[in-house]
Wavefront OBJ file of the C-alpha trace (Angstrom):
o trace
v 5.891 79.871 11.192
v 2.596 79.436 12.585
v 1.837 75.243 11.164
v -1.958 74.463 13.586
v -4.970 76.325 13.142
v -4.982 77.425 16.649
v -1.440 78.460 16.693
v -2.272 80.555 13.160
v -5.005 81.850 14.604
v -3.124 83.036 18.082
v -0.492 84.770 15.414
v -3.505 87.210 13.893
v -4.817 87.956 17.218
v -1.070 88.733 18.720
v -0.566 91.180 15.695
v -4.248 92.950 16.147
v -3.249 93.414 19.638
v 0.022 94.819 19.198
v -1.568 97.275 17.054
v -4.358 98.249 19.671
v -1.983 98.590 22.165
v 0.639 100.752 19.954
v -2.285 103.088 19.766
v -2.883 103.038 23.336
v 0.524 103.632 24.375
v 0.962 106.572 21.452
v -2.498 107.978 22.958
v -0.928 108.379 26.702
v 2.353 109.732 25.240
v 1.001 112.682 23.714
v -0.827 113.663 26.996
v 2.559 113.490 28.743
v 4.177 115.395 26.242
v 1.121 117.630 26.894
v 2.058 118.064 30.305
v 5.852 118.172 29.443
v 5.291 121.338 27.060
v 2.934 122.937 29.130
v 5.747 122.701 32.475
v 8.452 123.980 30.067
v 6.531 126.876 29.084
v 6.157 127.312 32.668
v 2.446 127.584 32.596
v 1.991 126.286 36.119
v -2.226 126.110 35.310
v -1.873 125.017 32.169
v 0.377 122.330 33.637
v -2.071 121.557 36.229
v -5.022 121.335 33.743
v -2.596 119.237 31.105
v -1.958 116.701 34.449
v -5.075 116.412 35.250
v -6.223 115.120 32.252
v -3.187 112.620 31.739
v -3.719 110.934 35.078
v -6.670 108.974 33.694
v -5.485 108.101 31.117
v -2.120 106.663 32.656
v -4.310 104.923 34.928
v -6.593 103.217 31.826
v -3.452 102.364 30.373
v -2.628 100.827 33.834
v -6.271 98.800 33.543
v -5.147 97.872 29.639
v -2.360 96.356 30.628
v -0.406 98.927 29.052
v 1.972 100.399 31.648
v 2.410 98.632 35.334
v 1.086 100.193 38.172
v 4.282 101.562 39.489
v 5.191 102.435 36.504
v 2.001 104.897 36.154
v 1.839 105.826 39.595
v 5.832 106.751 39.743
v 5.273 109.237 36.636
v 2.379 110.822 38.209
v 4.228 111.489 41.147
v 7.267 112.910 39.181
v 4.905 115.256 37.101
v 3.006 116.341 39.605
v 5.793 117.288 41.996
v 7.349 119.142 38.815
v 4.322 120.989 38.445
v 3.719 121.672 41.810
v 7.137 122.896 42.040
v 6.154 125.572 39.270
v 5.612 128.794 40.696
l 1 2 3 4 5 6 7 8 9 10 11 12 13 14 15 16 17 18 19 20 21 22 23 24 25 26 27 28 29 30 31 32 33 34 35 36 37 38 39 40 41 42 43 44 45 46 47 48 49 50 51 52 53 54 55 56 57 58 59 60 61 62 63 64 65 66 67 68 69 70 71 72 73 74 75 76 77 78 79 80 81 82 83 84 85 86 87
């Protein structure tokens, strides 16, 4: 338990952020699932239109401190070879 002012005041700020970035991170989900659903329907521009609107927003995420920038840039990649690869 949180006993100094500064350490109780750290606590609420951890717990607001947590929630901001649970948001964030739910936000960039559902455009990859997006994406996901629109390569299993095997809607190649659909797909295309779906990535291109995720990329940003893994890359914000990226600038949030959300994801790393592998981590973004290696998903990208994957997608967009899957969707390429839709024909």
């Amino acid at each position: 338990m949180a006993n100094t002012a500064q350490s109780k005041k750290r606590a609420r700020q951890n717990e607001r952020r947590a929630d901001i970035n649970k948001m964030r991170r739910s936000r960039i989900r559902t455009f990859l699932r997006t994406v996901e659903e629109a390569i299993a329907s095997g809607d190649k521009e659909a797909a295309a239109a779906a990535l291109k609107a995720a990329q940003p927003e893994l890359m914000r995420g990226v600038t949030k401190g959300i994801f790393h920038k592998n981590t973004a840039s290696r998903k990208m990649s994957r997608l967009a070879s899957r969707v390429k690869s839709l024909g």
